[in-house]
N, C-alpha and C positions, 0 to 999 in steps of 0.2 A: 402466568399472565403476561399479557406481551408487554413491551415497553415502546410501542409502535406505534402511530396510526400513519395507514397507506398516504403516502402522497402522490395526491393528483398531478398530473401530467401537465396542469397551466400552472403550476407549482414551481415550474421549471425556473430558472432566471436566465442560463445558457447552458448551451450545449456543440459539441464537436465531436467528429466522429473523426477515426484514428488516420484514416487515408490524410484526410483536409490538415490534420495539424503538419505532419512527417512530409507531404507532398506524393506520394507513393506506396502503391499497396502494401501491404505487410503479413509473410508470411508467419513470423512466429509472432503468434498473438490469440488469445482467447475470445475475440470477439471484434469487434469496430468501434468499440466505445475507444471516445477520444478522452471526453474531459465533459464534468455536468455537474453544473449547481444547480442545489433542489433545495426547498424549506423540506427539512428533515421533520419534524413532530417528533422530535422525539422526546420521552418524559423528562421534564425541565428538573422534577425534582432531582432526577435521579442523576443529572447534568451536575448539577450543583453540586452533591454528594462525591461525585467524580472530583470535581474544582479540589473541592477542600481539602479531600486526601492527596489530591497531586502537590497544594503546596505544601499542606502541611510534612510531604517525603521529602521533597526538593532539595534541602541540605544533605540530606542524609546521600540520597537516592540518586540525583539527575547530575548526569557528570558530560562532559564536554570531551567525545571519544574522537569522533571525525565529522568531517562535512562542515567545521563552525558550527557544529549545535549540538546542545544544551537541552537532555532529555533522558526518562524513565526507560530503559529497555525492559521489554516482558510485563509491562505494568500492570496487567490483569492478575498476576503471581501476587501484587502486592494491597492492588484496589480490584476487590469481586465485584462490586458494579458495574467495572468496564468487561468482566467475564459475562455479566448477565445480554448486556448490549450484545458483544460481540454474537451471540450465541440463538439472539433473538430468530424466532423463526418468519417473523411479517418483518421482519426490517431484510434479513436473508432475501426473502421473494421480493421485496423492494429494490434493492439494489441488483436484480437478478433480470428482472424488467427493466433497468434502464441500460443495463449491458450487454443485454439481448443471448447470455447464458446465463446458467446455473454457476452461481456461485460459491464456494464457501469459505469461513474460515480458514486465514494461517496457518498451518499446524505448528509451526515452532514456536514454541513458547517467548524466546528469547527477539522473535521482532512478530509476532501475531500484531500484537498493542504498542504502541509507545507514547507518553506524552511530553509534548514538547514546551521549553520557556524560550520565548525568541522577545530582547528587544535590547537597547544598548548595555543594559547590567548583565547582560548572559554573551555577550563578545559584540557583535555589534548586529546582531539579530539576523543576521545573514545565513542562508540553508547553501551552498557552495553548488555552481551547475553538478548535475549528474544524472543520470539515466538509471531508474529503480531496479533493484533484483527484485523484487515481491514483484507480480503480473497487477496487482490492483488493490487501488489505496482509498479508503476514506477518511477526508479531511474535517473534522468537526471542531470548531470553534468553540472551548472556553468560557474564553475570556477574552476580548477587545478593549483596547483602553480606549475613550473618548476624547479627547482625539487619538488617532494615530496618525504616524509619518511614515509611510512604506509599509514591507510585509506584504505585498500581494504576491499570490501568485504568479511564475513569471513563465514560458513555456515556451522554447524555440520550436518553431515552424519549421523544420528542416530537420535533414538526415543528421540524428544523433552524433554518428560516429564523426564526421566534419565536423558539427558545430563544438564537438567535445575538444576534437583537432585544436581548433582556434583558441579555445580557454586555455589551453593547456600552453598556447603560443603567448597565453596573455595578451589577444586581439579579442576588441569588444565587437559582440555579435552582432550586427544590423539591428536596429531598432525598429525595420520594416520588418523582421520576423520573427519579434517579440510577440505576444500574446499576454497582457496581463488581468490575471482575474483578480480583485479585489475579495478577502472575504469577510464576512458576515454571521453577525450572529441568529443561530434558526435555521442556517442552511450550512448543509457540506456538498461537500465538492468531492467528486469518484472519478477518479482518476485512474484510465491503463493507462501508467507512464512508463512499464517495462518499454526501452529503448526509443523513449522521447524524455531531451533534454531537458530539464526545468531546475528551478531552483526559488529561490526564497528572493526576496529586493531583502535590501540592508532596510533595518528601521530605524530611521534616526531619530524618531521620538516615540516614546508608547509602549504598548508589549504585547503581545496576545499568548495564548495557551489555548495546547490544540491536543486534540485525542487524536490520536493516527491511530487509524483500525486497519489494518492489510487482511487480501481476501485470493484467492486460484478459485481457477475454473474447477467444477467437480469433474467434470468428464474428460476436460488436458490438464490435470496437475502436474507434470512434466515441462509445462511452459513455466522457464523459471530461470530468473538470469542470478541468481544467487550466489555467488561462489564461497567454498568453504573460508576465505580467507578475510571477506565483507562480512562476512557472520561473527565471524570470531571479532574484528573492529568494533563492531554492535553490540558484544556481550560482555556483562560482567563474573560469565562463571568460565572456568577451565576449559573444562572437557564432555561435562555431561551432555550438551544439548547436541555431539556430533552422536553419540548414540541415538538420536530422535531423527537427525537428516537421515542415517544411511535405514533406520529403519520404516519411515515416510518413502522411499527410494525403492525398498525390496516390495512394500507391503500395497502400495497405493502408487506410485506414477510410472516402473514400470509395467503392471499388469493393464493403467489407461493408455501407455505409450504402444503396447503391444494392438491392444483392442483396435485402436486408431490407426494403425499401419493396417492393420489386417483391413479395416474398412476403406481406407486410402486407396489402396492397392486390388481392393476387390476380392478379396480371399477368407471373405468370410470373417467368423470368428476361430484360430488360429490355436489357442486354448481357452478350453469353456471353463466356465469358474469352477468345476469340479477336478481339472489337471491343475488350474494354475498354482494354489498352495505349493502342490508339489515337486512344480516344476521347477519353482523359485526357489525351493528349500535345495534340491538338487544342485540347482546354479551355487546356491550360495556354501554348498560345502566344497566347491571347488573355486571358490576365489580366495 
């Protein structure tokens, strides 16, 4: 049974498409979606359910790796609720329409989900600028204290790699190409942030708690700014989840990396899904 219901299109609250935030087209990218807050519906109880077991892991479980934040890596592994969510097939087509592809699931287990504690008891509630490896994030709201002080969303308007430049110079980024979203409980916010800037505002009063859901394109799984070494920051286990990359890698992005050149390029389909297994088993006894 789904845990869904469709949201309407005046549902919206904003929206940006990926040219207008960055200033300029963008070839590696799964679609034009910028950045879009929607009243999600999604089942409240089943929200709740999520809440409880995130604090009740939090000691245990949510540890302070990088970025200034304080959160569950892999949380689905630990709360099956946030498994059911992710996995939902009307919430999938929902976010799939407002990206204008087909999306899906994360496949690594280890940042599929995460949930996060931001507010001055968890450092000072600050998410640190950076530009995502995951191609597309949804932000789902918790828990909001009433009041809060900060915590919105913050989103530079400009070419990542520059505005990354200036943090890193420890110069504060124009305040004319900021963008900040505010968030709300009942609506998340979908975000392609692979290579646009954003970050968290400092919360100097309050807290909130958020389910991060990360999502690829189905058909460019290959769009992916991940590197083994951002992954390994994220996780709490060794070694196991690099056997999941390289096998995500042979099995799934590049048989869609291929397809998509072939069609790129006009050359048809290049291997049909009857050579590809074989092709890739080939490859792969020679690396």
């Amino acid at each position: 049974m789904s845990v869904v219901d469709y949201t309407p299109r005046h549902d919206v609250r904003l929206s940006f498409s990926r040219e207008a935030i960055l200033g300029h087209e963008s070839a590696w990218q799964v679609s034009d979606l910028g950045a879009t807050q929607f009243r999600h519906q999604y089942d409240p109880e089943l929200l709740a359910v999520i809440k409880r077991k995130a604090l009740a892991l939090k000691n245990k479980l949510a540890h302070q790796k990088h970025l200034d934040l304080t959160f569950i890596t892999g949380a689905d592994r630990f709360i099956p609720e946030i498994s059911e969510l992710m996995n939902d097939a009307k919430r999938l087509d929902m976010l799939s329409s407002f990206a204008g592809t087909k999306l899906e699931p994360y496949p690594l287990s280890i940042v599929g989900s995460t949930v996060t504690f931001m507010g001055p008891q968890d450092g000072d509630g600050t998410v640190d600028w950076h530009c995502d490896g995951v191609p597309v994030t949804e932000l789902i709201p918790l828990d909001i204290s009433d009041p809060i002080v900060g915590g919105e969303l913050e989103i530079y308007m400009d070419n990542c790699e520059a505005g990354k430049a200036k943090v890193n110079r420890h110069e504060a980024l124009p305040e004319s190409q900021i963008l900040r979203v505010p968030h709300r409980m009942e609506y998340s916010t979908l975000g392609h942030f692979l290579g646009v800037l954003h970050r968290t505002a400092p919360i100097r009063f309050g807290h909130r708690l958020t389910l991060v859901l990360n999502l690829r394109s189905q058909e460019r799984p290959f769009v992916d700014d991940n590197r083994i070494f951002y992954l390994a920051a994220d996780t709490d286990q060794q070694s196991d989840w690099v056997n999941d990359v390289v096998k995500d890698v042979w099995e799934n992005q590049l048989p869609a990396y291929r397809r998509f050149e072939a069609m790129r390029t006009g050359q048809g389909s290049t291997v049909d899904a009857v050579q590809a297994p074989k092709v890739i088993e080939r490859e792969k006894e020679l690396t």
